[in-house]
VOPAGU-2260 file (C-alpha; in pm, 1 decimal, decimal comma):
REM VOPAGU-2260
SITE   aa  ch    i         X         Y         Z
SITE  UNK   A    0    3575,6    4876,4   12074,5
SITE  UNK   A    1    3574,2    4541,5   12264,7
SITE  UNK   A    2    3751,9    4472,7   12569,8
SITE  UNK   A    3    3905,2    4216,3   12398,9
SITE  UNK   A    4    4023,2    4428,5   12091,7
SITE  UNK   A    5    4199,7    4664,8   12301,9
SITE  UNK   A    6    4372,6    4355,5   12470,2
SITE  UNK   A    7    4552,9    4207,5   12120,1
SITE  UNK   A    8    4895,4    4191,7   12196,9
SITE  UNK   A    9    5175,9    4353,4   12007,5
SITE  UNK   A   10    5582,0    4293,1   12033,3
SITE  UNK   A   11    5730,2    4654,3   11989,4
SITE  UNK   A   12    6099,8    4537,7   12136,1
SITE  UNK   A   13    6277,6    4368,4   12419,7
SITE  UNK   A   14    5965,5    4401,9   12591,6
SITE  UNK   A   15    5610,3    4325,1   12466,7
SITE  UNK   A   16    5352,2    4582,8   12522,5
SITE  UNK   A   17    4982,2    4474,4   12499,0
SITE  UNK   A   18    4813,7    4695,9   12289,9
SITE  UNK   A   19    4615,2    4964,4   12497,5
SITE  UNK   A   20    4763,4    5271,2   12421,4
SITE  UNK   A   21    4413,4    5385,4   12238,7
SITE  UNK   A   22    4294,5    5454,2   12576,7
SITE  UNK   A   23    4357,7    5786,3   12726,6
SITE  UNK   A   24    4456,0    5962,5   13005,8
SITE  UNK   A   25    4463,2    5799,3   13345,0
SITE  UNK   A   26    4830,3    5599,5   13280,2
SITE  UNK   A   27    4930,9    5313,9   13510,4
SITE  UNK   A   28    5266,5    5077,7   13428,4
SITE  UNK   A   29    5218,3    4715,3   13465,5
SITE  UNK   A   30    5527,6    4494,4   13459,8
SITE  UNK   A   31    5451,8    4084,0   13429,9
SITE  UNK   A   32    5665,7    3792,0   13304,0
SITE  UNK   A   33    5445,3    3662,6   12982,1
SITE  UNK   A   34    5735,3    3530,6   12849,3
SITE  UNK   A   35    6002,3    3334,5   12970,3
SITE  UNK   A   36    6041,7    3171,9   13339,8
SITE  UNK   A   37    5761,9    3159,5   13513,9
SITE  UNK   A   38    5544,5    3278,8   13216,6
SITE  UNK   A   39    5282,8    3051,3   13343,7
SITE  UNK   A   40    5244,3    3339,5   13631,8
SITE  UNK   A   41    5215,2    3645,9   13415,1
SITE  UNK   A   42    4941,5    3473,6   13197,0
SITE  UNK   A   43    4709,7    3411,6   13469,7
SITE  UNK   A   44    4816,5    3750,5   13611,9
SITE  UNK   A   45    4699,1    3927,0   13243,8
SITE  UNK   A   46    4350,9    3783,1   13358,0
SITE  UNK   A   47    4289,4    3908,5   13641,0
SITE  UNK   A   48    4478,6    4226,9   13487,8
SITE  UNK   A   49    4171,1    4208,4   13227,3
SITE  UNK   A   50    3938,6    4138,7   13490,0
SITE  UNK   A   51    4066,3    4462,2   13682,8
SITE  UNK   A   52    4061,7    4670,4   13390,2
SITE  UNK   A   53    3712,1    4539,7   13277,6
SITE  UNK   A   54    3554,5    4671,7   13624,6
SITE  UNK   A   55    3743,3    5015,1   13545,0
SITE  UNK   A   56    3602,0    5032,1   13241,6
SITE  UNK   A   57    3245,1    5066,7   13393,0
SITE  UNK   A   58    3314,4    5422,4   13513,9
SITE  UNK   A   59    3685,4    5500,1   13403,2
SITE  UNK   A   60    3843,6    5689,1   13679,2
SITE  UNK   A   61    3727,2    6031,9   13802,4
SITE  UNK   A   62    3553,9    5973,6   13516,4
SITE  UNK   A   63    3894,0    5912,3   13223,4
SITE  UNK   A   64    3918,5    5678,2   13072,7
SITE  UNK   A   65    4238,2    5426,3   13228,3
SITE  UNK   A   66    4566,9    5320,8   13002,1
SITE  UNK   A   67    4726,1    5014,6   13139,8
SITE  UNK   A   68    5068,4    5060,8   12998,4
SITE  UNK   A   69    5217,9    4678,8   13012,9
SITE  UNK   A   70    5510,5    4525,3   12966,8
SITE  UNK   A   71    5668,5    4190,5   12923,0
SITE  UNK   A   72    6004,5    4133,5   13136,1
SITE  UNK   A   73    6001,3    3804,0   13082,2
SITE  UNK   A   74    6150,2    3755,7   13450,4
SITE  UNK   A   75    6496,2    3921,8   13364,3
SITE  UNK   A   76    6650,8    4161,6   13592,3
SITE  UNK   A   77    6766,2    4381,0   13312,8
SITE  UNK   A   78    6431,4    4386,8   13151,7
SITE  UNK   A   79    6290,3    4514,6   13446,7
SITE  UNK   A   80    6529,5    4786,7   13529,4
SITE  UNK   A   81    6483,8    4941,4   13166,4
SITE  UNK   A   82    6108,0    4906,3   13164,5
SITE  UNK   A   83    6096,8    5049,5   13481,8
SITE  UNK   A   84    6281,5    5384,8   13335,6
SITE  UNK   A   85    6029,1    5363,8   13041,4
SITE  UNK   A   86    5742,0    5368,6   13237,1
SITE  UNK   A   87    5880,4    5646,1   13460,5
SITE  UNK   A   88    6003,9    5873,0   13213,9
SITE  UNK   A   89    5905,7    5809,0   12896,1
SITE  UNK   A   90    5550,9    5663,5   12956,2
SITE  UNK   A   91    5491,2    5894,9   13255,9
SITE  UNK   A   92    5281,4    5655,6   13438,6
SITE  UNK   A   93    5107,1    5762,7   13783,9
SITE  UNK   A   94    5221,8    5424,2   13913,2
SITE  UNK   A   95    5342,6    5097,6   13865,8
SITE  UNK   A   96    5216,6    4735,3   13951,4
SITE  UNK   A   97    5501,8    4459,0   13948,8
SITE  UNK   A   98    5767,4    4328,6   13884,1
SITE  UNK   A   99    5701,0    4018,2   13962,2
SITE  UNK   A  100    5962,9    3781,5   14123,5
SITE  UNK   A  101    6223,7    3928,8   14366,9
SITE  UNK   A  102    6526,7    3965,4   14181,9
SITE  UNK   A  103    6370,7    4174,6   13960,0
SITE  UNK   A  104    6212,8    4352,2   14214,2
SITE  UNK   A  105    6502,5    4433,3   14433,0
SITE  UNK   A  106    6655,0    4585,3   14109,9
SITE  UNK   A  107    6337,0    4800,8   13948,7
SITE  UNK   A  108    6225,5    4930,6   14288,5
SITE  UNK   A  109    6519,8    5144,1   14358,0
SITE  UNK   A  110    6455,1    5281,1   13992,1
SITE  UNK   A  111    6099,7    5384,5   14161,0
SITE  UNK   A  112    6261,8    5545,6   14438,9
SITE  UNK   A  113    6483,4    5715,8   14192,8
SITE  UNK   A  114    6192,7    5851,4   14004,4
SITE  UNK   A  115    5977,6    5890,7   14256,9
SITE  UNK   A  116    5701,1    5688,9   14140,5
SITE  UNK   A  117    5486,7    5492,8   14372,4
SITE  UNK   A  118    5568,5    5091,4   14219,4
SITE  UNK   A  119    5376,3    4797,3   14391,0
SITE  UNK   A  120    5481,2    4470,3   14362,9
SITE  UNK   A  121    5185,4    4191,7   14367,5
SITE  UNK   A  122    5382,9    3901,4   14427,2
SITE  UNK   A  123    5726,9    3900,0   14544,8
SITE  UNK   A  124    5804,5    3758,1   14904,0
SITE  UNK   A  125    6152,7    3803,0   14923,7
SITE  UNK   A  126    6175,8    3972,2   15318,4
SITE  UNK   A  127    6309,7    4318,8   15343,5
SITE  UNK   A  128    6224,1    4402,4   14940,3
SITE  UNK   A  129    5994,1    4739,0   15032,4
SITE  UNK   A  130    6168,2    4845,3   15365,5
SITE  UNK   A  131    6500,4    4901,4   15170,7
SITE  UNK   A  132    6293,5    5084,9   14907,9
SITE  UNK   A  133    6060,2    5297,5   15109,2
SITE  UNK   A  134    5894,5    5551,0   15063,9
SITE  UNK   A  135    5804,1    5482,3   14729,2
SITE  UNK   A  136    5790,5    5078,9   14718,8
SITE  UNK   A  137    5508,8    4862,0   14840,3
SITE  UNK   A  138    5468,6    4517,8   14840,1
SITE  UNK   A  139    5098,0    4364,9   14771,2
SITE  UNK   A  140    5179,0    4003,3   14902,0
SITE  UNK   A  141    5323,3    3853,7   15212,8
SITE  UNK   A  142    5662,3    3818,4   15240,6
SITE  UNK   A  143    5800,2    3425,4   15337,4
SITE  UNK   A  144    5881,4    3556,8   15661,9
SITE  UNK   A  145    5532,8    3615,8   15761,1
SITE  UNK   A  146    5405,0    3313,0   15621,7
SITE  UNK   A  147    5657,4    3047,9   15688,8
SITE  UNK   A  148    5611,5    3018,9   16045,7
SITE  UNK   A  149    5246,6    2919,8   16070,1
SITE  UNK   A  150    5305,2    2699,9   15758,7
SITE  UNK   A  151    5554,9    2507,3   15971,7
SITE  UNK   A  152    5309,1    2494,0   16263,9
SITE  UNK   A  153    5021,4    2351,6   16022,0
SITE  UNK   A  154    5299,8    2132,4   15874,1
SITE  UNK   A  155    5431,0    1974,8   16228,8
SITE  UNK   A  156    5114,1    1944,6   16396,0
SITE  UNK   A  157    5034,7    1703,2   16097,3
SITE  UNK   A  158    5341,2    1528,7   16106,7
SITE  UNK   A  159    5416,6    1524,8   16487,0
SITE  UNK   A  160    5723,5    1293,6   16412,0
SITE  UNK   A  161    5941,4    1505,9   16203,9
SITE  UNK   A  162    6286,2    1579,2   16385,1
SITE  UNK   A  163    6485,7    1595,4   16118,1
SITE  UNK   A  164    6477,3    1777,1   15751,1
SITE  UNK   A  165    6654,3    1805,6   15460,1
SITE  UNK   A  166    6608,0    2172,0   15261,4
SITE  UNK   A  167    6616,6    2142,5   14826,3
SITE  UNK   A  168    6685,7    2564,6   14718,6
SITE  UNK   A  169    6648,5    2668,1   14406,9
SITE  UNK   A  170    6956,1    2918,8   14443,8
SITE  UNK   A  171    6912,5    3077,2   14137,3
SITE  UNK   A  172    6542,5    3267,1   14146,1
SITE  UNK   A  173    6625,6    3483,8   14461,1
SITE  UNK   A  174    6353,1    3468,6   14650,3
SITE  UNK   A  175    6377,6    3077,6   14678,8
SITE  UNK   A  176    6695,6    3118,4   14769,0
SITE  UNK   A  177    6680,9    3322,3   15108,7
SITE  UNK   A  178    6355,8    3148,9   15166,6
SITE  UNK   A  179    6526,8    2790,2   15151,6
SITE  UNK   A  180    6887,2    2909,6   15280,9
SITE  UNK   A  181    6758,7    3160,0   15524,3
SITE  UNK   A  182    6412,5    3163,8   15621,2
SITE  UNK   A  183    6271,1    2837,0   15641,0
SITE  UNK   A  184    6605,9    2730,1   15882,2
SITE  UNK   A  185    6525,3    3021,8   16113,3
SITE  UNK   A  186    6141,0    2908,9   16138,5
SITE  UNK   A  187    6306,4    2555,2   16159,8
SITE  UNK   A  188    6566,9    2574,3   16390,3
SITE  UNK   A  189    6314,6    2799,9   16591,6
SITE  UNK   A  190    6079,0    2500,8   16635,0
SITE  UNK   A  191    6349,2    2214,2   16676,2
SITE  UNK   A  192    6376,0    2073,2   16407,2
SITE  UNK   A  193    6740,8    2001,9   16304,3
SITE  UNK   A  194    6844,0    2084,0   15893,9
SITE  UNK   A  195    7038,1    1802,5   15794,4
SITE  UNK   A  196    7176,7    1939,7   15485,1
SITE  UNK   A  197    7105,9    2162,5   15218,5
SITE  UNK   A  198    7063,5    2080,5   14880,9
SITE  UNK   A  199    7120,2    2303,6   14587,1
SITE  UNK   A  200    6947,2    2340,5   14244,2
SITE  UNK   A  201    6862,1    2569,2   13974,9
SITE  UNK   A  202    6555,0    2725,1   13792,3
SITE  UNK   A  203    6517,0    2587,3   13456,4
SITE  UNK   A  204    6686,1    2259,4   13604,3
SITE  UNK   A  205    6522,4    1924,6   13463,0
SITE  UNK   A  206    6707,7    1616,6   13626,7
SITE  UNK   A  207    6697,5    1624,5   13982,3
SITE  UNK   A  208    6785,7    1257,4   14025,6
SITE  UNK   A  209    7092,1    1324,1   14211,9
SITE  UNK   A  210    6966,0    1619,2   14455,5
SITE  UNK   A  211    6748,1    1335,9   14593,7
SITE  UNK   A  212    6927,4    1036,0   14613,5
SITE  UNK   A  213    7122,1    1271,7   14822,5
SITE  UNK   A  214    6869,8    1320,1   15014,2
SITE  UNK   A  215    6757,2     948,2   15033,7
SITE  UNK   A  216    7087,1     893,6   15161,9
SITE  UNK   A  217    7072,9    1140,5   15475,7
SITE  UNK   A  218    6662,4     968,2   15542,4
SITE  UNK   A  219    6561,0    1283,7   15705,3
SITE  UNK   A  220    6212,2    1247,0   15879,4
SITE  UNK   A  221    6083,8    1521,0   15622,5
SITE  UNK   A  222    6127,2    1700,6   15310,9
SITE  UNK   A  223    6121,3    2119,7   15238,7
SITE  UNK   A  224    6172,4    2230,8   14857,0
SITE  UNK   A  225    6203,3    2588,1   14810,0
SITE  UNK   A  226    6154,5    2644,1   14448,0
SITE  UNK   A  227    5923,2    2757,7   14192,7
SITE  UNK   A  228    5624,9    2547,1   14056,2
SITE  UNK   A  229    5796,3    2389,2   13770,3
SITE  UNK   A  230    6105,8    2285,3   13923,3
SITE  UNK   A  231    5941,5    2250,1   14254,0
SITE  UNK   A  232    5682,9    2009,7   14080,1
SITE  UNK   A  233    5976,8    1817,5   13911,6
SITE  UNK   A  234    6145,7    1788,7   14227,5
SITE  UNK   A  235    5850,6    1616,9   14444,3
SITE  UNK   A  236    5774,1    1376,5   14153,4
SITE  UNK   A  237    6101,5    1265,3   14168,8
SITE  UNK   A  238    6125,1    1193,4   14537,3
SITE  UNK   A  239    5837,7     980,3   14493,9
SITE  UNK   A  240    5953,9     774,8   14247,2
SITE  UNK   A  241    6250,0     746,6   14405,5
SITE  UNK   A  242    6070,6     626,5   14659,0
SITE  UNK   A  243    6062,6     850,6   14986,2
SITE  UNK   A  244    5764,6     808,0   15152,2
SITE  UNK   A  245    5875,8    1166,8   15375,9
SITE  UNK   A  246    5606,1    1433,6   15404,4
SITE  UNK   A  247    5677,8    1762,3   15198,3
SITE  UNK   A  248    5627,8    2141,8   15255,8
SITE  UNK   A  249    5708,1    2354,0   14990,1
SITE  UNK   A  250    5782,6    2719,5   14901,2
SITE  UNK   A  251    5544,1    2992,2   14802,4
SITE  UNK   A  252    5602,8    2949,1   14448,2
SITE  UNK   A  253    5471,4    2619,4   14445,0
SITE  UNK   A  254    5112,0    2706,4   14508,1
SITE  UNK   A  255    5055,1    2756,3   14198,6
SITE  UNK   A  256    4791,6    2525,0   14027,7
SITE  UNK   A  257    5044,9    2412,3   13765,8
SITE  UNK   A  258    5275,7    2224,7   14030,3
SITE  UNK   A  259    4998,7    2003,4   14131,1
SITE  UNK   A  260    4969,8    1977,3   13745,7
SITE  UNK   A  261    5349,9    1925,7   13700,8
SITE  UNK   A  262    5350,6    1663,5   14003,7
SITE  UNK   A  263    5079,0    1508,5   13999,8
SITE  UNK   A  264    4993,7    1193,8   14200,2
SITE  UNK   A  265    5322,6    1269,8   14386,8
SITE  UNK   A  266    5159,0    1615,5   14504,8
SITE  UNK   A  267    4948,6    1439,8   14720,1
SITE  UNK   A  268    4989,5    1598,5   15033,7
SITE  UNK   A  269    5251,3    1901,8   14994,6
SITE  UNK   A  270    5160,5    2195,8   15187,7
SITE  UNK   A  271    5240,8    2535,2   15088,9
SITE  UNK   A  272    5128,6    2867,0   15243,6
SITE  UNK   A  273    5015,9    3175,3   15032,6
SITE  UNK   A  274    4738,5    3483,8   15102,1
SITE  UNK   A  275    4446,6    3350,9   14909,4
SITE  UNK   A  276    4233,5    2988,2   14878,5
SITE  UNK   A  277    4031,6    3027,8   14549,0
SITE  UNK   A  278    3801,4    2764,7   14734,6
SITE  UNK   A  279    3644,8    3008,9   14991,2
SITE  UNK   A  280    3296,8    2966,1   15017,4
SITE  UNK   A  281    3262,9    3361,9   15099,0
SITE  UNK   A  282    3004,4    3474,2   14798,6
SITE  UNK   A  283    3198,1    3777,7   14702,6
SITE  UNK   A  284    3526,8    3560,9   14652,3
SITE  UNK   A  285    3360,1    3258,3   14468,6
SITE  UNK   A  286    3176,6    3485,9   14218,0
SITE  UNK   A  287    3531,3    3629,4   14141,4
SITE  UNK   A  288    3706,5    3278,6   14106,7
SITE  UNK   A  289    3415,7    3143,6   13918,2
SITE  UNK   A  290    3438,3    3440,7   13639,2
SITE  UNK   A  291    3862,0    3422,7   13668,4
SITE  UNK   A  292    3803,8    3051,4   13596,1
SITE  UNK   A  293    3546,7    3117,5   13295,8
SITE  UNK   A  294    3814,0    3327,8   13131,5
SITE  UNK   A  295    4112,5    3127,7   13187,6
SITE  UNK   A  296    4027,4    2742,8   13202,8
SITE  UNK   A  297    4243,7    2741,4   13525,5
SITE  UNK   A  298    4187,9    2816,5   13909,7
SITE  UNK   A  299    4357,5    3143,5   13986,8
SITE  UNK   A  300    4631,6    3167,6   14278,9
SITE  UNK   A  301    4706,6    3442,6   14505,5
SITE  UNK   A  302    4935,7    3651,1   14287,1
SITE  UNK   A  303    4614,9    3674,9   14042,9
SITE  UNK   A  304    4411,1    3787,0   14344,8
SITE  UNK   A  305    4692,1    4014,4   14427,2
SITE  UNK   A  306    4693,2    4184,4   14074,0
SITE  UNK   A  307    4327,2    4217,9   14029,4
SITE  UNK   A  308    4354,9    4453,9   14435,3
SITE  UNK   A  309    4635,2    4610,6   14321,2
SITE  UNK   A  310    4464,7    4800,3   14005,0
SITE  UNK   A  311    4139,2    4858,9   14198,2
SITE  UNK   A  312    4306,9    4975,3   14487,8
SITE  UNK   A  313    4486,1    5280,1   14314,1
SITE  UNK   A  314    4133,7    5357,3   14208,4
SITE  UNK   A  315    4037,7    5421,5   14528,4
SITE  UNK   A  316    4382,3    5610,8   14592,2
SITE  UNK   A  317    4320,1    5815,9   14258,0
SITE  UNK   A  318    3984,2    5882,3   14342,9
SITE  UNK   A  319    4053,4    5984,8   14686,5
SITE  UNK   A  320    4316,2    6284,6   14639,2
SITE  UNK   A  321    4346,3    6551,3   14474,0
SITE  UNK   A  322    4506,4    6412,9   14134,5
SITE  UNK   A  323    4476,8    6659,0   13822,7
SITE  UNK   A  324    4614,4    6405,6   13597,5
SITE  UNK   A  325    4763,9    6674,4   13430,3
SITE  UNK   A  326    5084,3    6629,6   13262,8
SITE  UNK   A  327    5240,4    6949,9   13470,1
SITE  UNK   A  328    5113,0    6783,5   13789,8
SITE  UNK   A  329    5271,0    6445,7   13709,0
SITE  UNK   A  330    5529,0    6488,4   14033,5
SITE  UNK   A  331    5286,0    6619,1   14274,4
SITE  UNK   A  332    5042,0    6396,0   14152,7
SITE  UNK   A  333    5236,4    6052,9   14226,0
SITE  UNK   A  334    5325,0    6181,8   14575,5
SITE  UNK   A  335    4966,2    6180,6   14643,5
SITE  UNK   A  336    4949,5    5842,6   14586,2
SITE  UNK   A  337    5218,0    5725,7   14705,4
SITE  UNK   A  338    5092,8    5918,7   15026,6
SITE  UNK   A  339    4746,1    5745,0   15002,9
SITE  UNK   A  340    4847,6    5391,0   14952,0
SITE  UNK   A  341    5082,3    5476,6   15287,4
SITE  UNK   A  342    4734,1    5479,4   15495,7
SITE  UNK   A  343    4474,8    5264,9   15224,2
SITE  UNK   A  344    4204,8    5067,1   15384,8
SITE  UNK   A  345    4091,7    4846,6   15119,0
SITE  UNK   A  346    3857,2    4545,0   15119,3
SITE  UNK   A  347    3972,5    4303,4   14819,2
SITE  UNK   A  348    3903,7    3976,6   14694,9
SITE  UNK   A  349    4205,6    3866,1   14922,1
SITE  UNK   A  350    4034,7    4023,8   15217,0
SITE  UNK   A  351    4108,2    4371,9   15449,4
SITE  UNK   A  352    4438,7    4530,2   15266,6
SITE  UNK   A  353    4667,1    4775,6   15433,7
SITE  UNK   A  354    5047,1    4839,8   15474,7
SITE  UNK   A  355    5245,4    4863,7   15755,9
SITE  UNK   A  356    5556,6    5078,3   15820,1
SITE  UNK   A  357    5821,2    4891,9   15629,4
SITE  UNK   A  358    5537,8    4902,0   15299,4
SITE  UNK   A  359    5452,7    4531,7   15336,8
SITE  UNK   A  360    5065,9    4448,9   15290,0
SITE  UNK   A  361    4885,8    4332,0   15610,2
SITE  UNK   A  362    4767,8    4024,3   15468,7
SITE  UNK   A  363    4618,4    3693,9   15639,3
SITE  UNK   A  364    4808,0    3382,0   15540,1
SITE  UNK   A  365    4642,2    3054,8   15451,6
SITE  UNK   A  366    4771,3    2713,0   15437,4
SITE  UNK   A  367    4691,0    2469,3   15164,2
SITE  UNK   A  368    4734,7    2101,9   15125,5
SITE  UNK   A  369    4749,1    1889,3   14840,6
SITE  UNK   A  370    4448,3    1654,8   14862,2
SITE  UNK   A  371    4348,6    1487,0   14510,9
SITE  UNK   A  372    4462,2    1717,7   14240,4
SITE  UNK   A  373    4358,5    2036,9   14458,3
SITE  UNK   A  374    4436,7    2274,6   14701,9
SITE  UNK   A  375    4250,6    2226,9   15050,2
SITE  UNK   A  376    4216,7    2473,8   15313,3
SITE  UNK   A  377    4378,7    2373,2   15633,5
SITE  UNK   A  378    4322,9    2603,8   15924,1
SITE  UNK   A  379    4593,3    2817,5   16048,2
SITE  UNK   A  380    4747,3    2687,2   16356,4
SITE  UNK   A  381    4815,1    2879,7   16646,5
């Protein structure tokens, strides 16, 4: 059977389940939004997915063959917490990979504590998601409070004259929120610069007209948007053609290659900050990109990267230990992971991975720019 055969997807209920269950034995959950909000995200994270489960393919592992149980939450809290049970109990999955944003993530991982099933989330940044969770909750990504800080460094040094800002939140997705209504005024405030006012909006929001007259009102010296990619990229093409001239830094969620899509012209230099440029030159990492891109049409962003590490990285843990995969070993079995991803050394496409005490990834972060249609590598500043 073809690797694509075993990939035609199939709605079952609530949540859609790609077909793989003709595989046997080694069972790992994988929760993604392919529907929905942000479904732009869990499509370009099923490629990489592919991609992952294409290289296990090769060898299975310890020599099984690998069932990537997935699911479609389409980035609802509820889905998440039921799918999470599913995979836990019903599917009897060695691990899970996702959710993806943070509310759903602050919800399923206590489901994975409950169970105690190692779950790994390759994307959300929401600060303080796996300490609250631990031992059984990692997070594959870097949290906005690791990156937000040299982001603003890159960001000033740039733009020397900016004194003054004015924050747009998306308060609905919740990791936008703290990151526009709590972390980027700490890194802020930290570095002098004073937060005029803060501006509210929501995800799934299409006329932000007023939010920035507002802001063309208060004439701050620059602009910070915490949202996602679609509303973020709605948001910067209207404050250019509204006029505002202000340079503007933008959220995590907005380094995706569909905001520079959704914005356009007016994307022309936003920075953002994530843990991955699909532009490095290193051989290893373009001959990834260059296949990702192959398959998809599109440039894949760090939350791609991030699921692709994730999969190959509880190879390794698998491999490592002890696991039976027997069904009577399922509990013993899962702490062993859970115990090996604690102390994993693993060298992925986003470079040297390992976790720290509170279960967040070690992870460098990189600063992008906006220059014609793409993301450019600025060097971190120190």
């Amino acid at each position: 059977m073809s690797l694509k055969a075993k990939f035609l997807p199939t709605v079952l209920a609530a949540g859609a389940m790609l077909a793989c269950n003709a595989w046997a034995d080694v069972k790992i959950g994988v929760l993604m939004p392919m529907s929905g909000k942000g479904a732009s995200y869990g499509q370009h994270q099923e490629v990489a997915m592919k991609m992952a489960l294409q290289e296990l393919e090769k060898t299975g592992i310890k020599g099984e063959k690998v069932n990537l149980v997935v699911y479609d939450t389409r980035g609802e809290n509820a889905e998440a917490i039921s799918l999470t049970r599913k995979l836990i109990h019903s599917d009897k999955v060695l691990a899970i990979v996702g959710p993806f944003f943070s509310g759903e993530t602050e919800v399923a991982f206590p489901i994975g504590v409950q169970g105690k099933t190692p779950i790994i989330t390759a994307s959300a940044a929401k600060p303080g998601i796996a300490t609250r969770n631990r031992p059984w909750a990692f997070r594959n990504a870097l949290a906005s409070d690791q990156m937000n800080g040299p982001l603003v460094d890159a960001w000033i040094k740039q733009n020397p004259n900016v004194k003054s800002v004015v924050i747009l939140t998306d308060v609905k997705d919740a990791f936008t929120k703290i990151d526009g209504q709590t972390v980027f005024p700490a890194v802020l405030q930290a570095k002098g610069i004073k937060v005029l006012e803060n501006i509210s909006f929501q995800t799934a929001d299409i006329d932000f007209a007023a939010q920035v007259t507002k802001v063309k009102q208060l004439n701050p010296d620059g602009i910070v948007v915490a949202g996602l990619y679609n509303e973020g990229g709605n948001v910067v093409r209207e404050i250019r053609k509204q006029g505002l001239a202000q340079p503007v830094v933008g959220a995590l969620g907005m380094s995706e290659p569909k905001f520079l899509e959704i914005a356009g012209p007016a994307s022309e230099g936003t920075m953002v900050v994530m843990p991955f440029w699909p532009d490095n030159p290193d051989p290893r990492i373009a001959s990834w990109v260059k296949d990702y891109r192959a398959r998809a049409n599109v440039t894949p962003n760090n939350t791609d990267a991030l699921m692709y590490d994730t999969l190959l990285m509880l190879r390794q843990c698998i491999e490592s230990t002890s696991v039976s995969n027997k069904d009577a070993d399922l509990v013993a079995d899962r702490e062993k992971i859970r115990g090996c991803v604690e102390k994993v050394s693993y060298n992925g496409i986003t470079g040297p991975i390992r976790f720290n005490g509170d279960g967040d990834a070690v992870l460098q972060p990189t600063v992008l720019q906006a220059k014609g249609g793409k993301w450019s590598y600025l060097p971190t500043q120190k």
